[in-house]
Wavefront OBJ file of the C-alpha trace (Angstrom):
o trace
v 4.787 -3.858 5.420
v 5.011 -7.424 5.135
v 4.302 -9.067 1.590
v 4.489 -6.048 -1.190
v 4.178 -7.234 -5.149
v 4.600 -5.039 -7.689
v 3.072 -5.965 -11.435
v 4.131 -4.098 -14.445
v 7.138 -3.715 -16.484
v 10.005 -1.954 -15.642
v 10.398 -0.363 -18.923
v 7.273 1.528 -18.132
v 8.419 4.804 -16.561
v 5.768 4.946 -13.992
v 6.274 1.211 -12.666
v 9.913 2.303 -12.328
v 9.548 5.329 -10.045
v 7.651 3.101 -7.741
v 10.191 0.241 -8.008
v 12.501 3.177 -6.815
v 10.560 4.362 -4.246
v 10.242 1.164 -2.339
v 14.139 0.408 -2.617
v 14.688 4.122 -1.856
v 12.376 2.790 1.420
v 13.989 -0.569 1.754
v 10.713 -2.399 1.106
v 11.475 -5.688 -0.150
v 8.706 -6.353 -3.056
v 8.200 -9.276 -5.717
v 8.163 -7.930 -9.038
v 5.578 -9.369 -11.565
v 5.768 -8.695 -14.951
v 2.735 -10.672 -16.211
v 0.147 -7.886 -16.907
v -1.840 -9.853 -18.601
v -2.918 -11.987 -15.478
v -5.881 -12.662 -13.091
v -3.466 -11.335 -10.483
v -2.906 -8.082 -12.547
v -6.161 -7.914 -13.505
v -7.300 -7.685 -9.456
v -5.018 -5.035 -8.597
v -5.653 -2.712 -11.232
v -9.264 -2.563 -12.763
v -8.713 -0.314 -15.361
v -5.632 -2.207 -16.572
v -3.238 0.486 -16.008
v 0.352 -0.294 -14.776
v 1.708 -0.157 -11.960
v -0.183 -1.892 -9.543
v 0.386 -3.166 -5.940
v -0.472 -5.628 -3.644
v 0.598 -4.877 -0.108
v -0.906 -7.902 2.204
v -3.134 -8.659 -0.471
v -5.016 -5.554 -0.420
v -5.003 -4.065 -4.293
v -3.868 -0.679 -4.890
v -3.189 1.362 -8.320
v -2.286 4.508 -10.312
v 1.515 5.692 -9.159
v 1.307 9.262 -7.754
v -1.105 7.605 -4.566
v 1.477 4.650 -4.328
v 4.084 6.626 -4.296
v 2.277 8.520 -1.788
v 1.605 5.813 0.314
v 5.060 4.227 0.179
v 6.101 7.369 1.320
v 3.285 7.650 4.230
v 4.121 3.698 5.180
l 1 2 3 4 5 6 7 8 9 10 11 12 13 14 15 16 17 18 19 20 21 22 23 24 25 26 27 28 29 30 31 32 33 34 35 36 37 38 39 40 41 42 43 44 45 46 47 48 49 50 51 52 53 54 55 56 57 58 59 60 61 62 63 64 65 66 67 68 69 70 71 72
C-alpha cells in the first residue's frame, strides 16, 4: 500500500479499531477528521464513518476494511 487516508473521528469506536489495525500492520495512513467534506463524502456514500482511501480508490463500513487490511 502506498497512500492510505483514513476519515472519521477517533472517538468513534469503529474508526479506532481500524486506526489499530493499520498500526497493528505498520501501514502508515493520514488521518482526516473532517467528515463533513467532499473528500468524506466520496469515500463513504452513505455517510457512515470510517472510511478509506487506499490509492485513491474509496472503500467503507469497518468489518470489510478491517478485512482487507488484514488480506493486504
Amino acid at each position: 500500500m502506498s497512500k492510505v487516508k483514513l476519515y472519521g473521528m477517533l472517538g468513534s469506536p469503529n474508526v479506532f479499531k481500524v486506526a489499530l489495525a493499520l498500526e497493528e500492520k505498520g501501514v502508515s495512513y493520514e488521518h482526516d477528521a473532517d467528515i463533513m467534506g467532499d473528500d468524506f463524502a466520496k469515500s463513504s456514500r452513505w455517510g457512515l464513518m470510517p472510511a478509506l482511501e487506499i490509492d485513491g480508490v474509496h472503500r467503507a463500513e469497518s468489518l470489510a476494511l478491517l478485512e482487507w487490511i488484514d488480506e493486504a
